[in-house]
C-alpha positions as CSV (number, residue, x, y, z in Angstrom):
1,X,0.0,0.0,0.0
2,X,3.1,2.4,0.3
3,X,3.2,2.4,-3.6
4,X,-0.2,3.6,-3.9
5,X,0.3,6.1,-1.1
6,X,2.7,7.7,-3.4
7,X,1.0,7.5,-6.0
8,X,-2.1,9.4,-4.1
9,X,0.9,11.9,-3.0
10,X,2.3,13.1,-6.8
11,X,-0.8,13.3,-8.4
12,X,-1.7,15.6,-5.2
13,X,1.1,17.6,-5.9
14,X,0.8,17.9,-9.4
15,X,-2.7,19.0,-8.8
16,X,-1.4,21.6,-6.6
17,X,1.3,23.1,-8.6
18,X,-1.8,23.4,-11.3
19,X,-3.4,25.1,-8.5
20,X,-0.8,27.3,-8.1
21,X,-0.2,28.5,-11.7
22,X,-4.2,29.1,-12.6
23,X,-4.2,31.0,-9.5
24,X,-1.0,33.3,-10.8
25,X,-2.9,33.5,-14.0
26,X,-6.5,34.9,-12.3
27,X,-7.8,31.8,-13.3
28,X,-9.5,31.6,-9.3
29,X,-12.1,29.1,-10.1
30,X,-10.2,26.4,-11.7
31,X,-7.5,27.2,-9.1
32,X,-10.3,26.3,-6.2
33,X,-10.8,23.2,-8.1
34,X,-7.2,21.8,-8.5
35,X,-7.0,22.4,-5.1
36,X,-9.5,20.5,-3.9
37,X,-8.7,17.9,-5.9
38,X,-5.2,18.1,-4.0
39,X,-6.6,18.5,-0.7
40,X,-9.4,14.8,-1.7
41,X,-5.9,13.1,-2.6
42,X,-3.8,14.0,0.1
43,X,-6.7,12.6,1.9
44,X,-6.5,9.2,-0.1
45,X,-2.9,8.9,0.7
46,X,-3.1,9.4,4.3
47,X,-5.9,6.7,4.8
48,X,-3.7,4.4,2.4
49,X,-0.7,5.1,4.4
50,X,-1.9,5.6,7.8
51,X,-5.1,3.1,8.0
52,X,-4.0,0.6,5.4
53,X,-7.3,1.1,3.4
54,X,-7.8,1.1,-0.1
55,X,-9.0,4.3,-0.9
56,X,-12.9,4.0,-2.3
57,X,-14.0,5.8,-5.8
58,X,-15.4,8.9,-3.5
59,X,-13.5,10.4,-1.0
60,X,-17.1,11.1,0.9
61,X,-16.7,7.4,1.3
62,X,-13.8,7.5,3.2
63,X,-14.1,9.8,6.0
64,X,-17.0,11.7,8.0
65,X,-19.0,14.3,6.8
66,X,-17.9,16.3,9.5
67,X,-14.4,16.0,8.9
68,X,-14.9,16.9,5.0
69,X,-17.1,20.3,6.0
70,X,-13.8,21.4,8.1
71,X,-11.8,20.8,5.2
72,X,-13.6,22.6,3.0
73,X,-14.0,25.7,5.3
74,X,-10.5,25.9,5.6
75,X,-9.6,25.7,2.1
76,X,-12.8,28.1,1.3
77,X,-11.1,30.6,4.0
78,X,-7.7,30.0,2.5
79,X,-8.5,30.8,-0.9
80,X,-10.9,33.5,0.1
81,X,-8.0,35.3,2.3
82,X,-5.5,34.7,-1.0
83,X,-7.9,36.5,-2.9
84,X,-8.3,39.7,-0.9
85,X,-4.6,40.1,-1.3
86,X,-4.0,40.4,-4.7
87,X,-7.4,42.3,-5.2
């Protein structure tokens, strides 16, 4: 499973260095995106690495809703703060 946590890991952070350059390029909603996409694989990767799960199609099938809401506030707060600065 250490493979395929890897694997979870590089395409999370090819996700995020997308994220990065469409947000350098205004591009803020496909930015928000990418990142999210990074955030629901660095998720994957932990559970493969850290609860020796396969990782299930959804990533709403792998933890509680709960935990998923505070994810997304923080990355909604994130971006939101990012975007006040260079406006």
């Amino acid at each position: 499973m250490v493979k395929e946590a890897k694997l979870w890991q590089e395409q999370a952070e090819s996700d995020f260095e997308d994220a990065k350059l469409l947000w350098d390029n205004h591009r803020y909603g496909a930015a928000v995106l990418f990142y999210q996409q990074s955030v629901e694989k660095l998720i994957k990767a932990y559970i493969v690495s850290h609860k020796n799960l396969a990782p299930k199609k959804t990533i709403a099938s792998l933890a509680s809703l709960e935990i998923l809401e505070n994810l997304l506030l923080l990355l909604l707060s994130y971006t939101h703060q990012e975007y006040l600065l260079f406006h």
